[in-house]
Structures are given as C-alpha cells and as structure tokens.
N, C-alpha and C positions, 0 to 999 in steps of 0.2 A: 632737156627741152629749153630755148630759144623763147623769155618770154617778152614781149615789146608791146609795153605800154605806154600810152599815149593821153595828156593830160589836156582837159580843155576847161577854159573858163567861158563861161556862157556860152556855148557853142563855139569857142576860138580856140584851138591847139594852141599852146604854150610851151608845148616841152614834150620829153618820153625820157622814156628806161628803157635800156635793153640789159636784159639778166640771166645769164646762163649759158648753157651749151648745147649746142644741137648732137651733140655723138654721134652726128651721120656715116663719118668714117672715123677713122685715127687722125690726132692731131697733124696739122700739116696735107689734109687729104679730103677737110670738110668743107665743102663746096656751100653748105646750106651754112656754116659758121660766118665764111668769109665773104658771101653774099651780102648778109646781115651786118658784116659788118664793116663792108665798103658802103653800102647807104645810111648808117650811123654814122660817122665819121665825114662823109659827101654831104650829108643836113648839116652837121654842126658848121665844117667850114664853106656851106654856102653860105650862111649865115653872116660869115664873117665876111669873107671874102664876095660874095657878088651881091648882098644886099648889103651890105658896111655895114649891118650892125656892131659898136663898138665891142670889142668883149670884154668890157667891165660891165656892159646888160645882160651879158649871160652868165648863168651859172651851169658850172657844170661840173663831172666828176667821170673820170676812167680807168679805170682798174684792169687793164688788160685779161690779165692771168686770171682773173677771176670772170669776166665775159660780164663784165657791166658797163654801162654808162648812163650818166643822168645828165640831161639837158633840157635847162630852164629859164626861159627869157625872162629876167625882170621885171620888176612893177613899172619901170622908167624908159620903158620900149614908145617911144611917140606911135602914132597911128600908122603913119605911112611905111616905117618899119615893121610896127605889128603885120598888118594888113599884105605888105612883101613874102612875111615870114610864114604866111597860110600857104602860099607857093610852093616853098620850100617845103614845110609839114607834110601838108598832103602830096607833094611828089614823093617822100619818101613813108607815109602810107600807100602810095601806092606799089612802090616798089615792093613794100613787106609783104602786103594782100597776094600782089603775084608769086612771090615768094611763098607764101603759104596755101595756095592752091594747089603748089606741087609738093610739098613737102610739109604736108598740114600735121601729122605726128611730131615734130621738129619742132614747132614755130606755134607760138600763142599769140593772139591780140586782144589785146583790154583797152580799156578806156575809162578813166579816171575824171571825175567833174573833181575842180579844185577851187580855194577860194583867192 
C-alpha cells in the first residue's frame, strides 16, 4: 500500500511523504504506482519550477527503489511563495483523493499537524 501523507502547519500544507507500494500489478505494470508518482515528483517541481521556489527552501528526500519521498518547505518560504505553494499542495491532494477513490485498497491518506 501507497501511503501519502500530508503535513500542515496551522491549517497550511508544508510538505508530504509518499511511502510504499501499491502492488497493483507487477513492477513496470502498476498504473496506481506511477500515477502517484508522476503527481509526487509534478508537486515538487512545480514548486521549483513555476512558483520559483528556490530549492535551498526545500527539503526533501527520494529513494526510488524503496517508493518514498519527503517534501518539505522550509521555515524561510516568504508568504507569497507559501501562499503559491497551497496551489500546488492541494492540486496534488487532489490528484491523490481521485486517485484513491478508484483504488482506495492501494492508496492511504493522513495528515500530519507539524510544528
């Protein structure tokens, strides 16, 4: 199972994890893997790439083979990039949600308050 959690500071997404495997099919065959994990990888570099967040404010971490990644915007994000990067978050919660309405066995959603 595919789990994708999603961390908010005061009601503001900051970041997610996604960890695991979906085993929908055989490697190379899992539709529900690579779903998840073209909108992991579509968040981080919108991030980058059409809201300019610099990425020395992001932190993050990808482990392919293992079906992880952590992405986590800094303390040093100004407002109008924060505020951008809600865009981004919740477009790719929403992606997930639809994602998991079809293949809700597969795919977990949590949510994290952080400090």
């Amino acid at each position: 199972m595919i789990i994708v959690k999603l961390f908010r500071k005061n009601s503001i997404i900051c970041g997610y994890e996604v960890k695991g495997h979906a085993e929908y099919k055989p490697y190379g065959q899992d539709i529900v893997c690579a779903g998840v994990s073209t909108l992991s990888y579509t968040a981080l570099n919108s991030l980058i790439e059409v809201i300019n967040i610099d990425i020395s404010s992001i932190y993050y971490n990808i482990e392919d083979e293992e079906g992880y990644m952590y992405v986590m915007l800094k303390d040093n994000i100004d407002s109008l990039h924060l505020q951008d990067a809600q865009i981004i978050f919740k477009t790719f919660l929403t992606g997930i949600r639809l994602l998991n309405e079809e293949y809700d066995e597969y795919i977990s959603i949590e949510f994290e308050e952080v400090d």
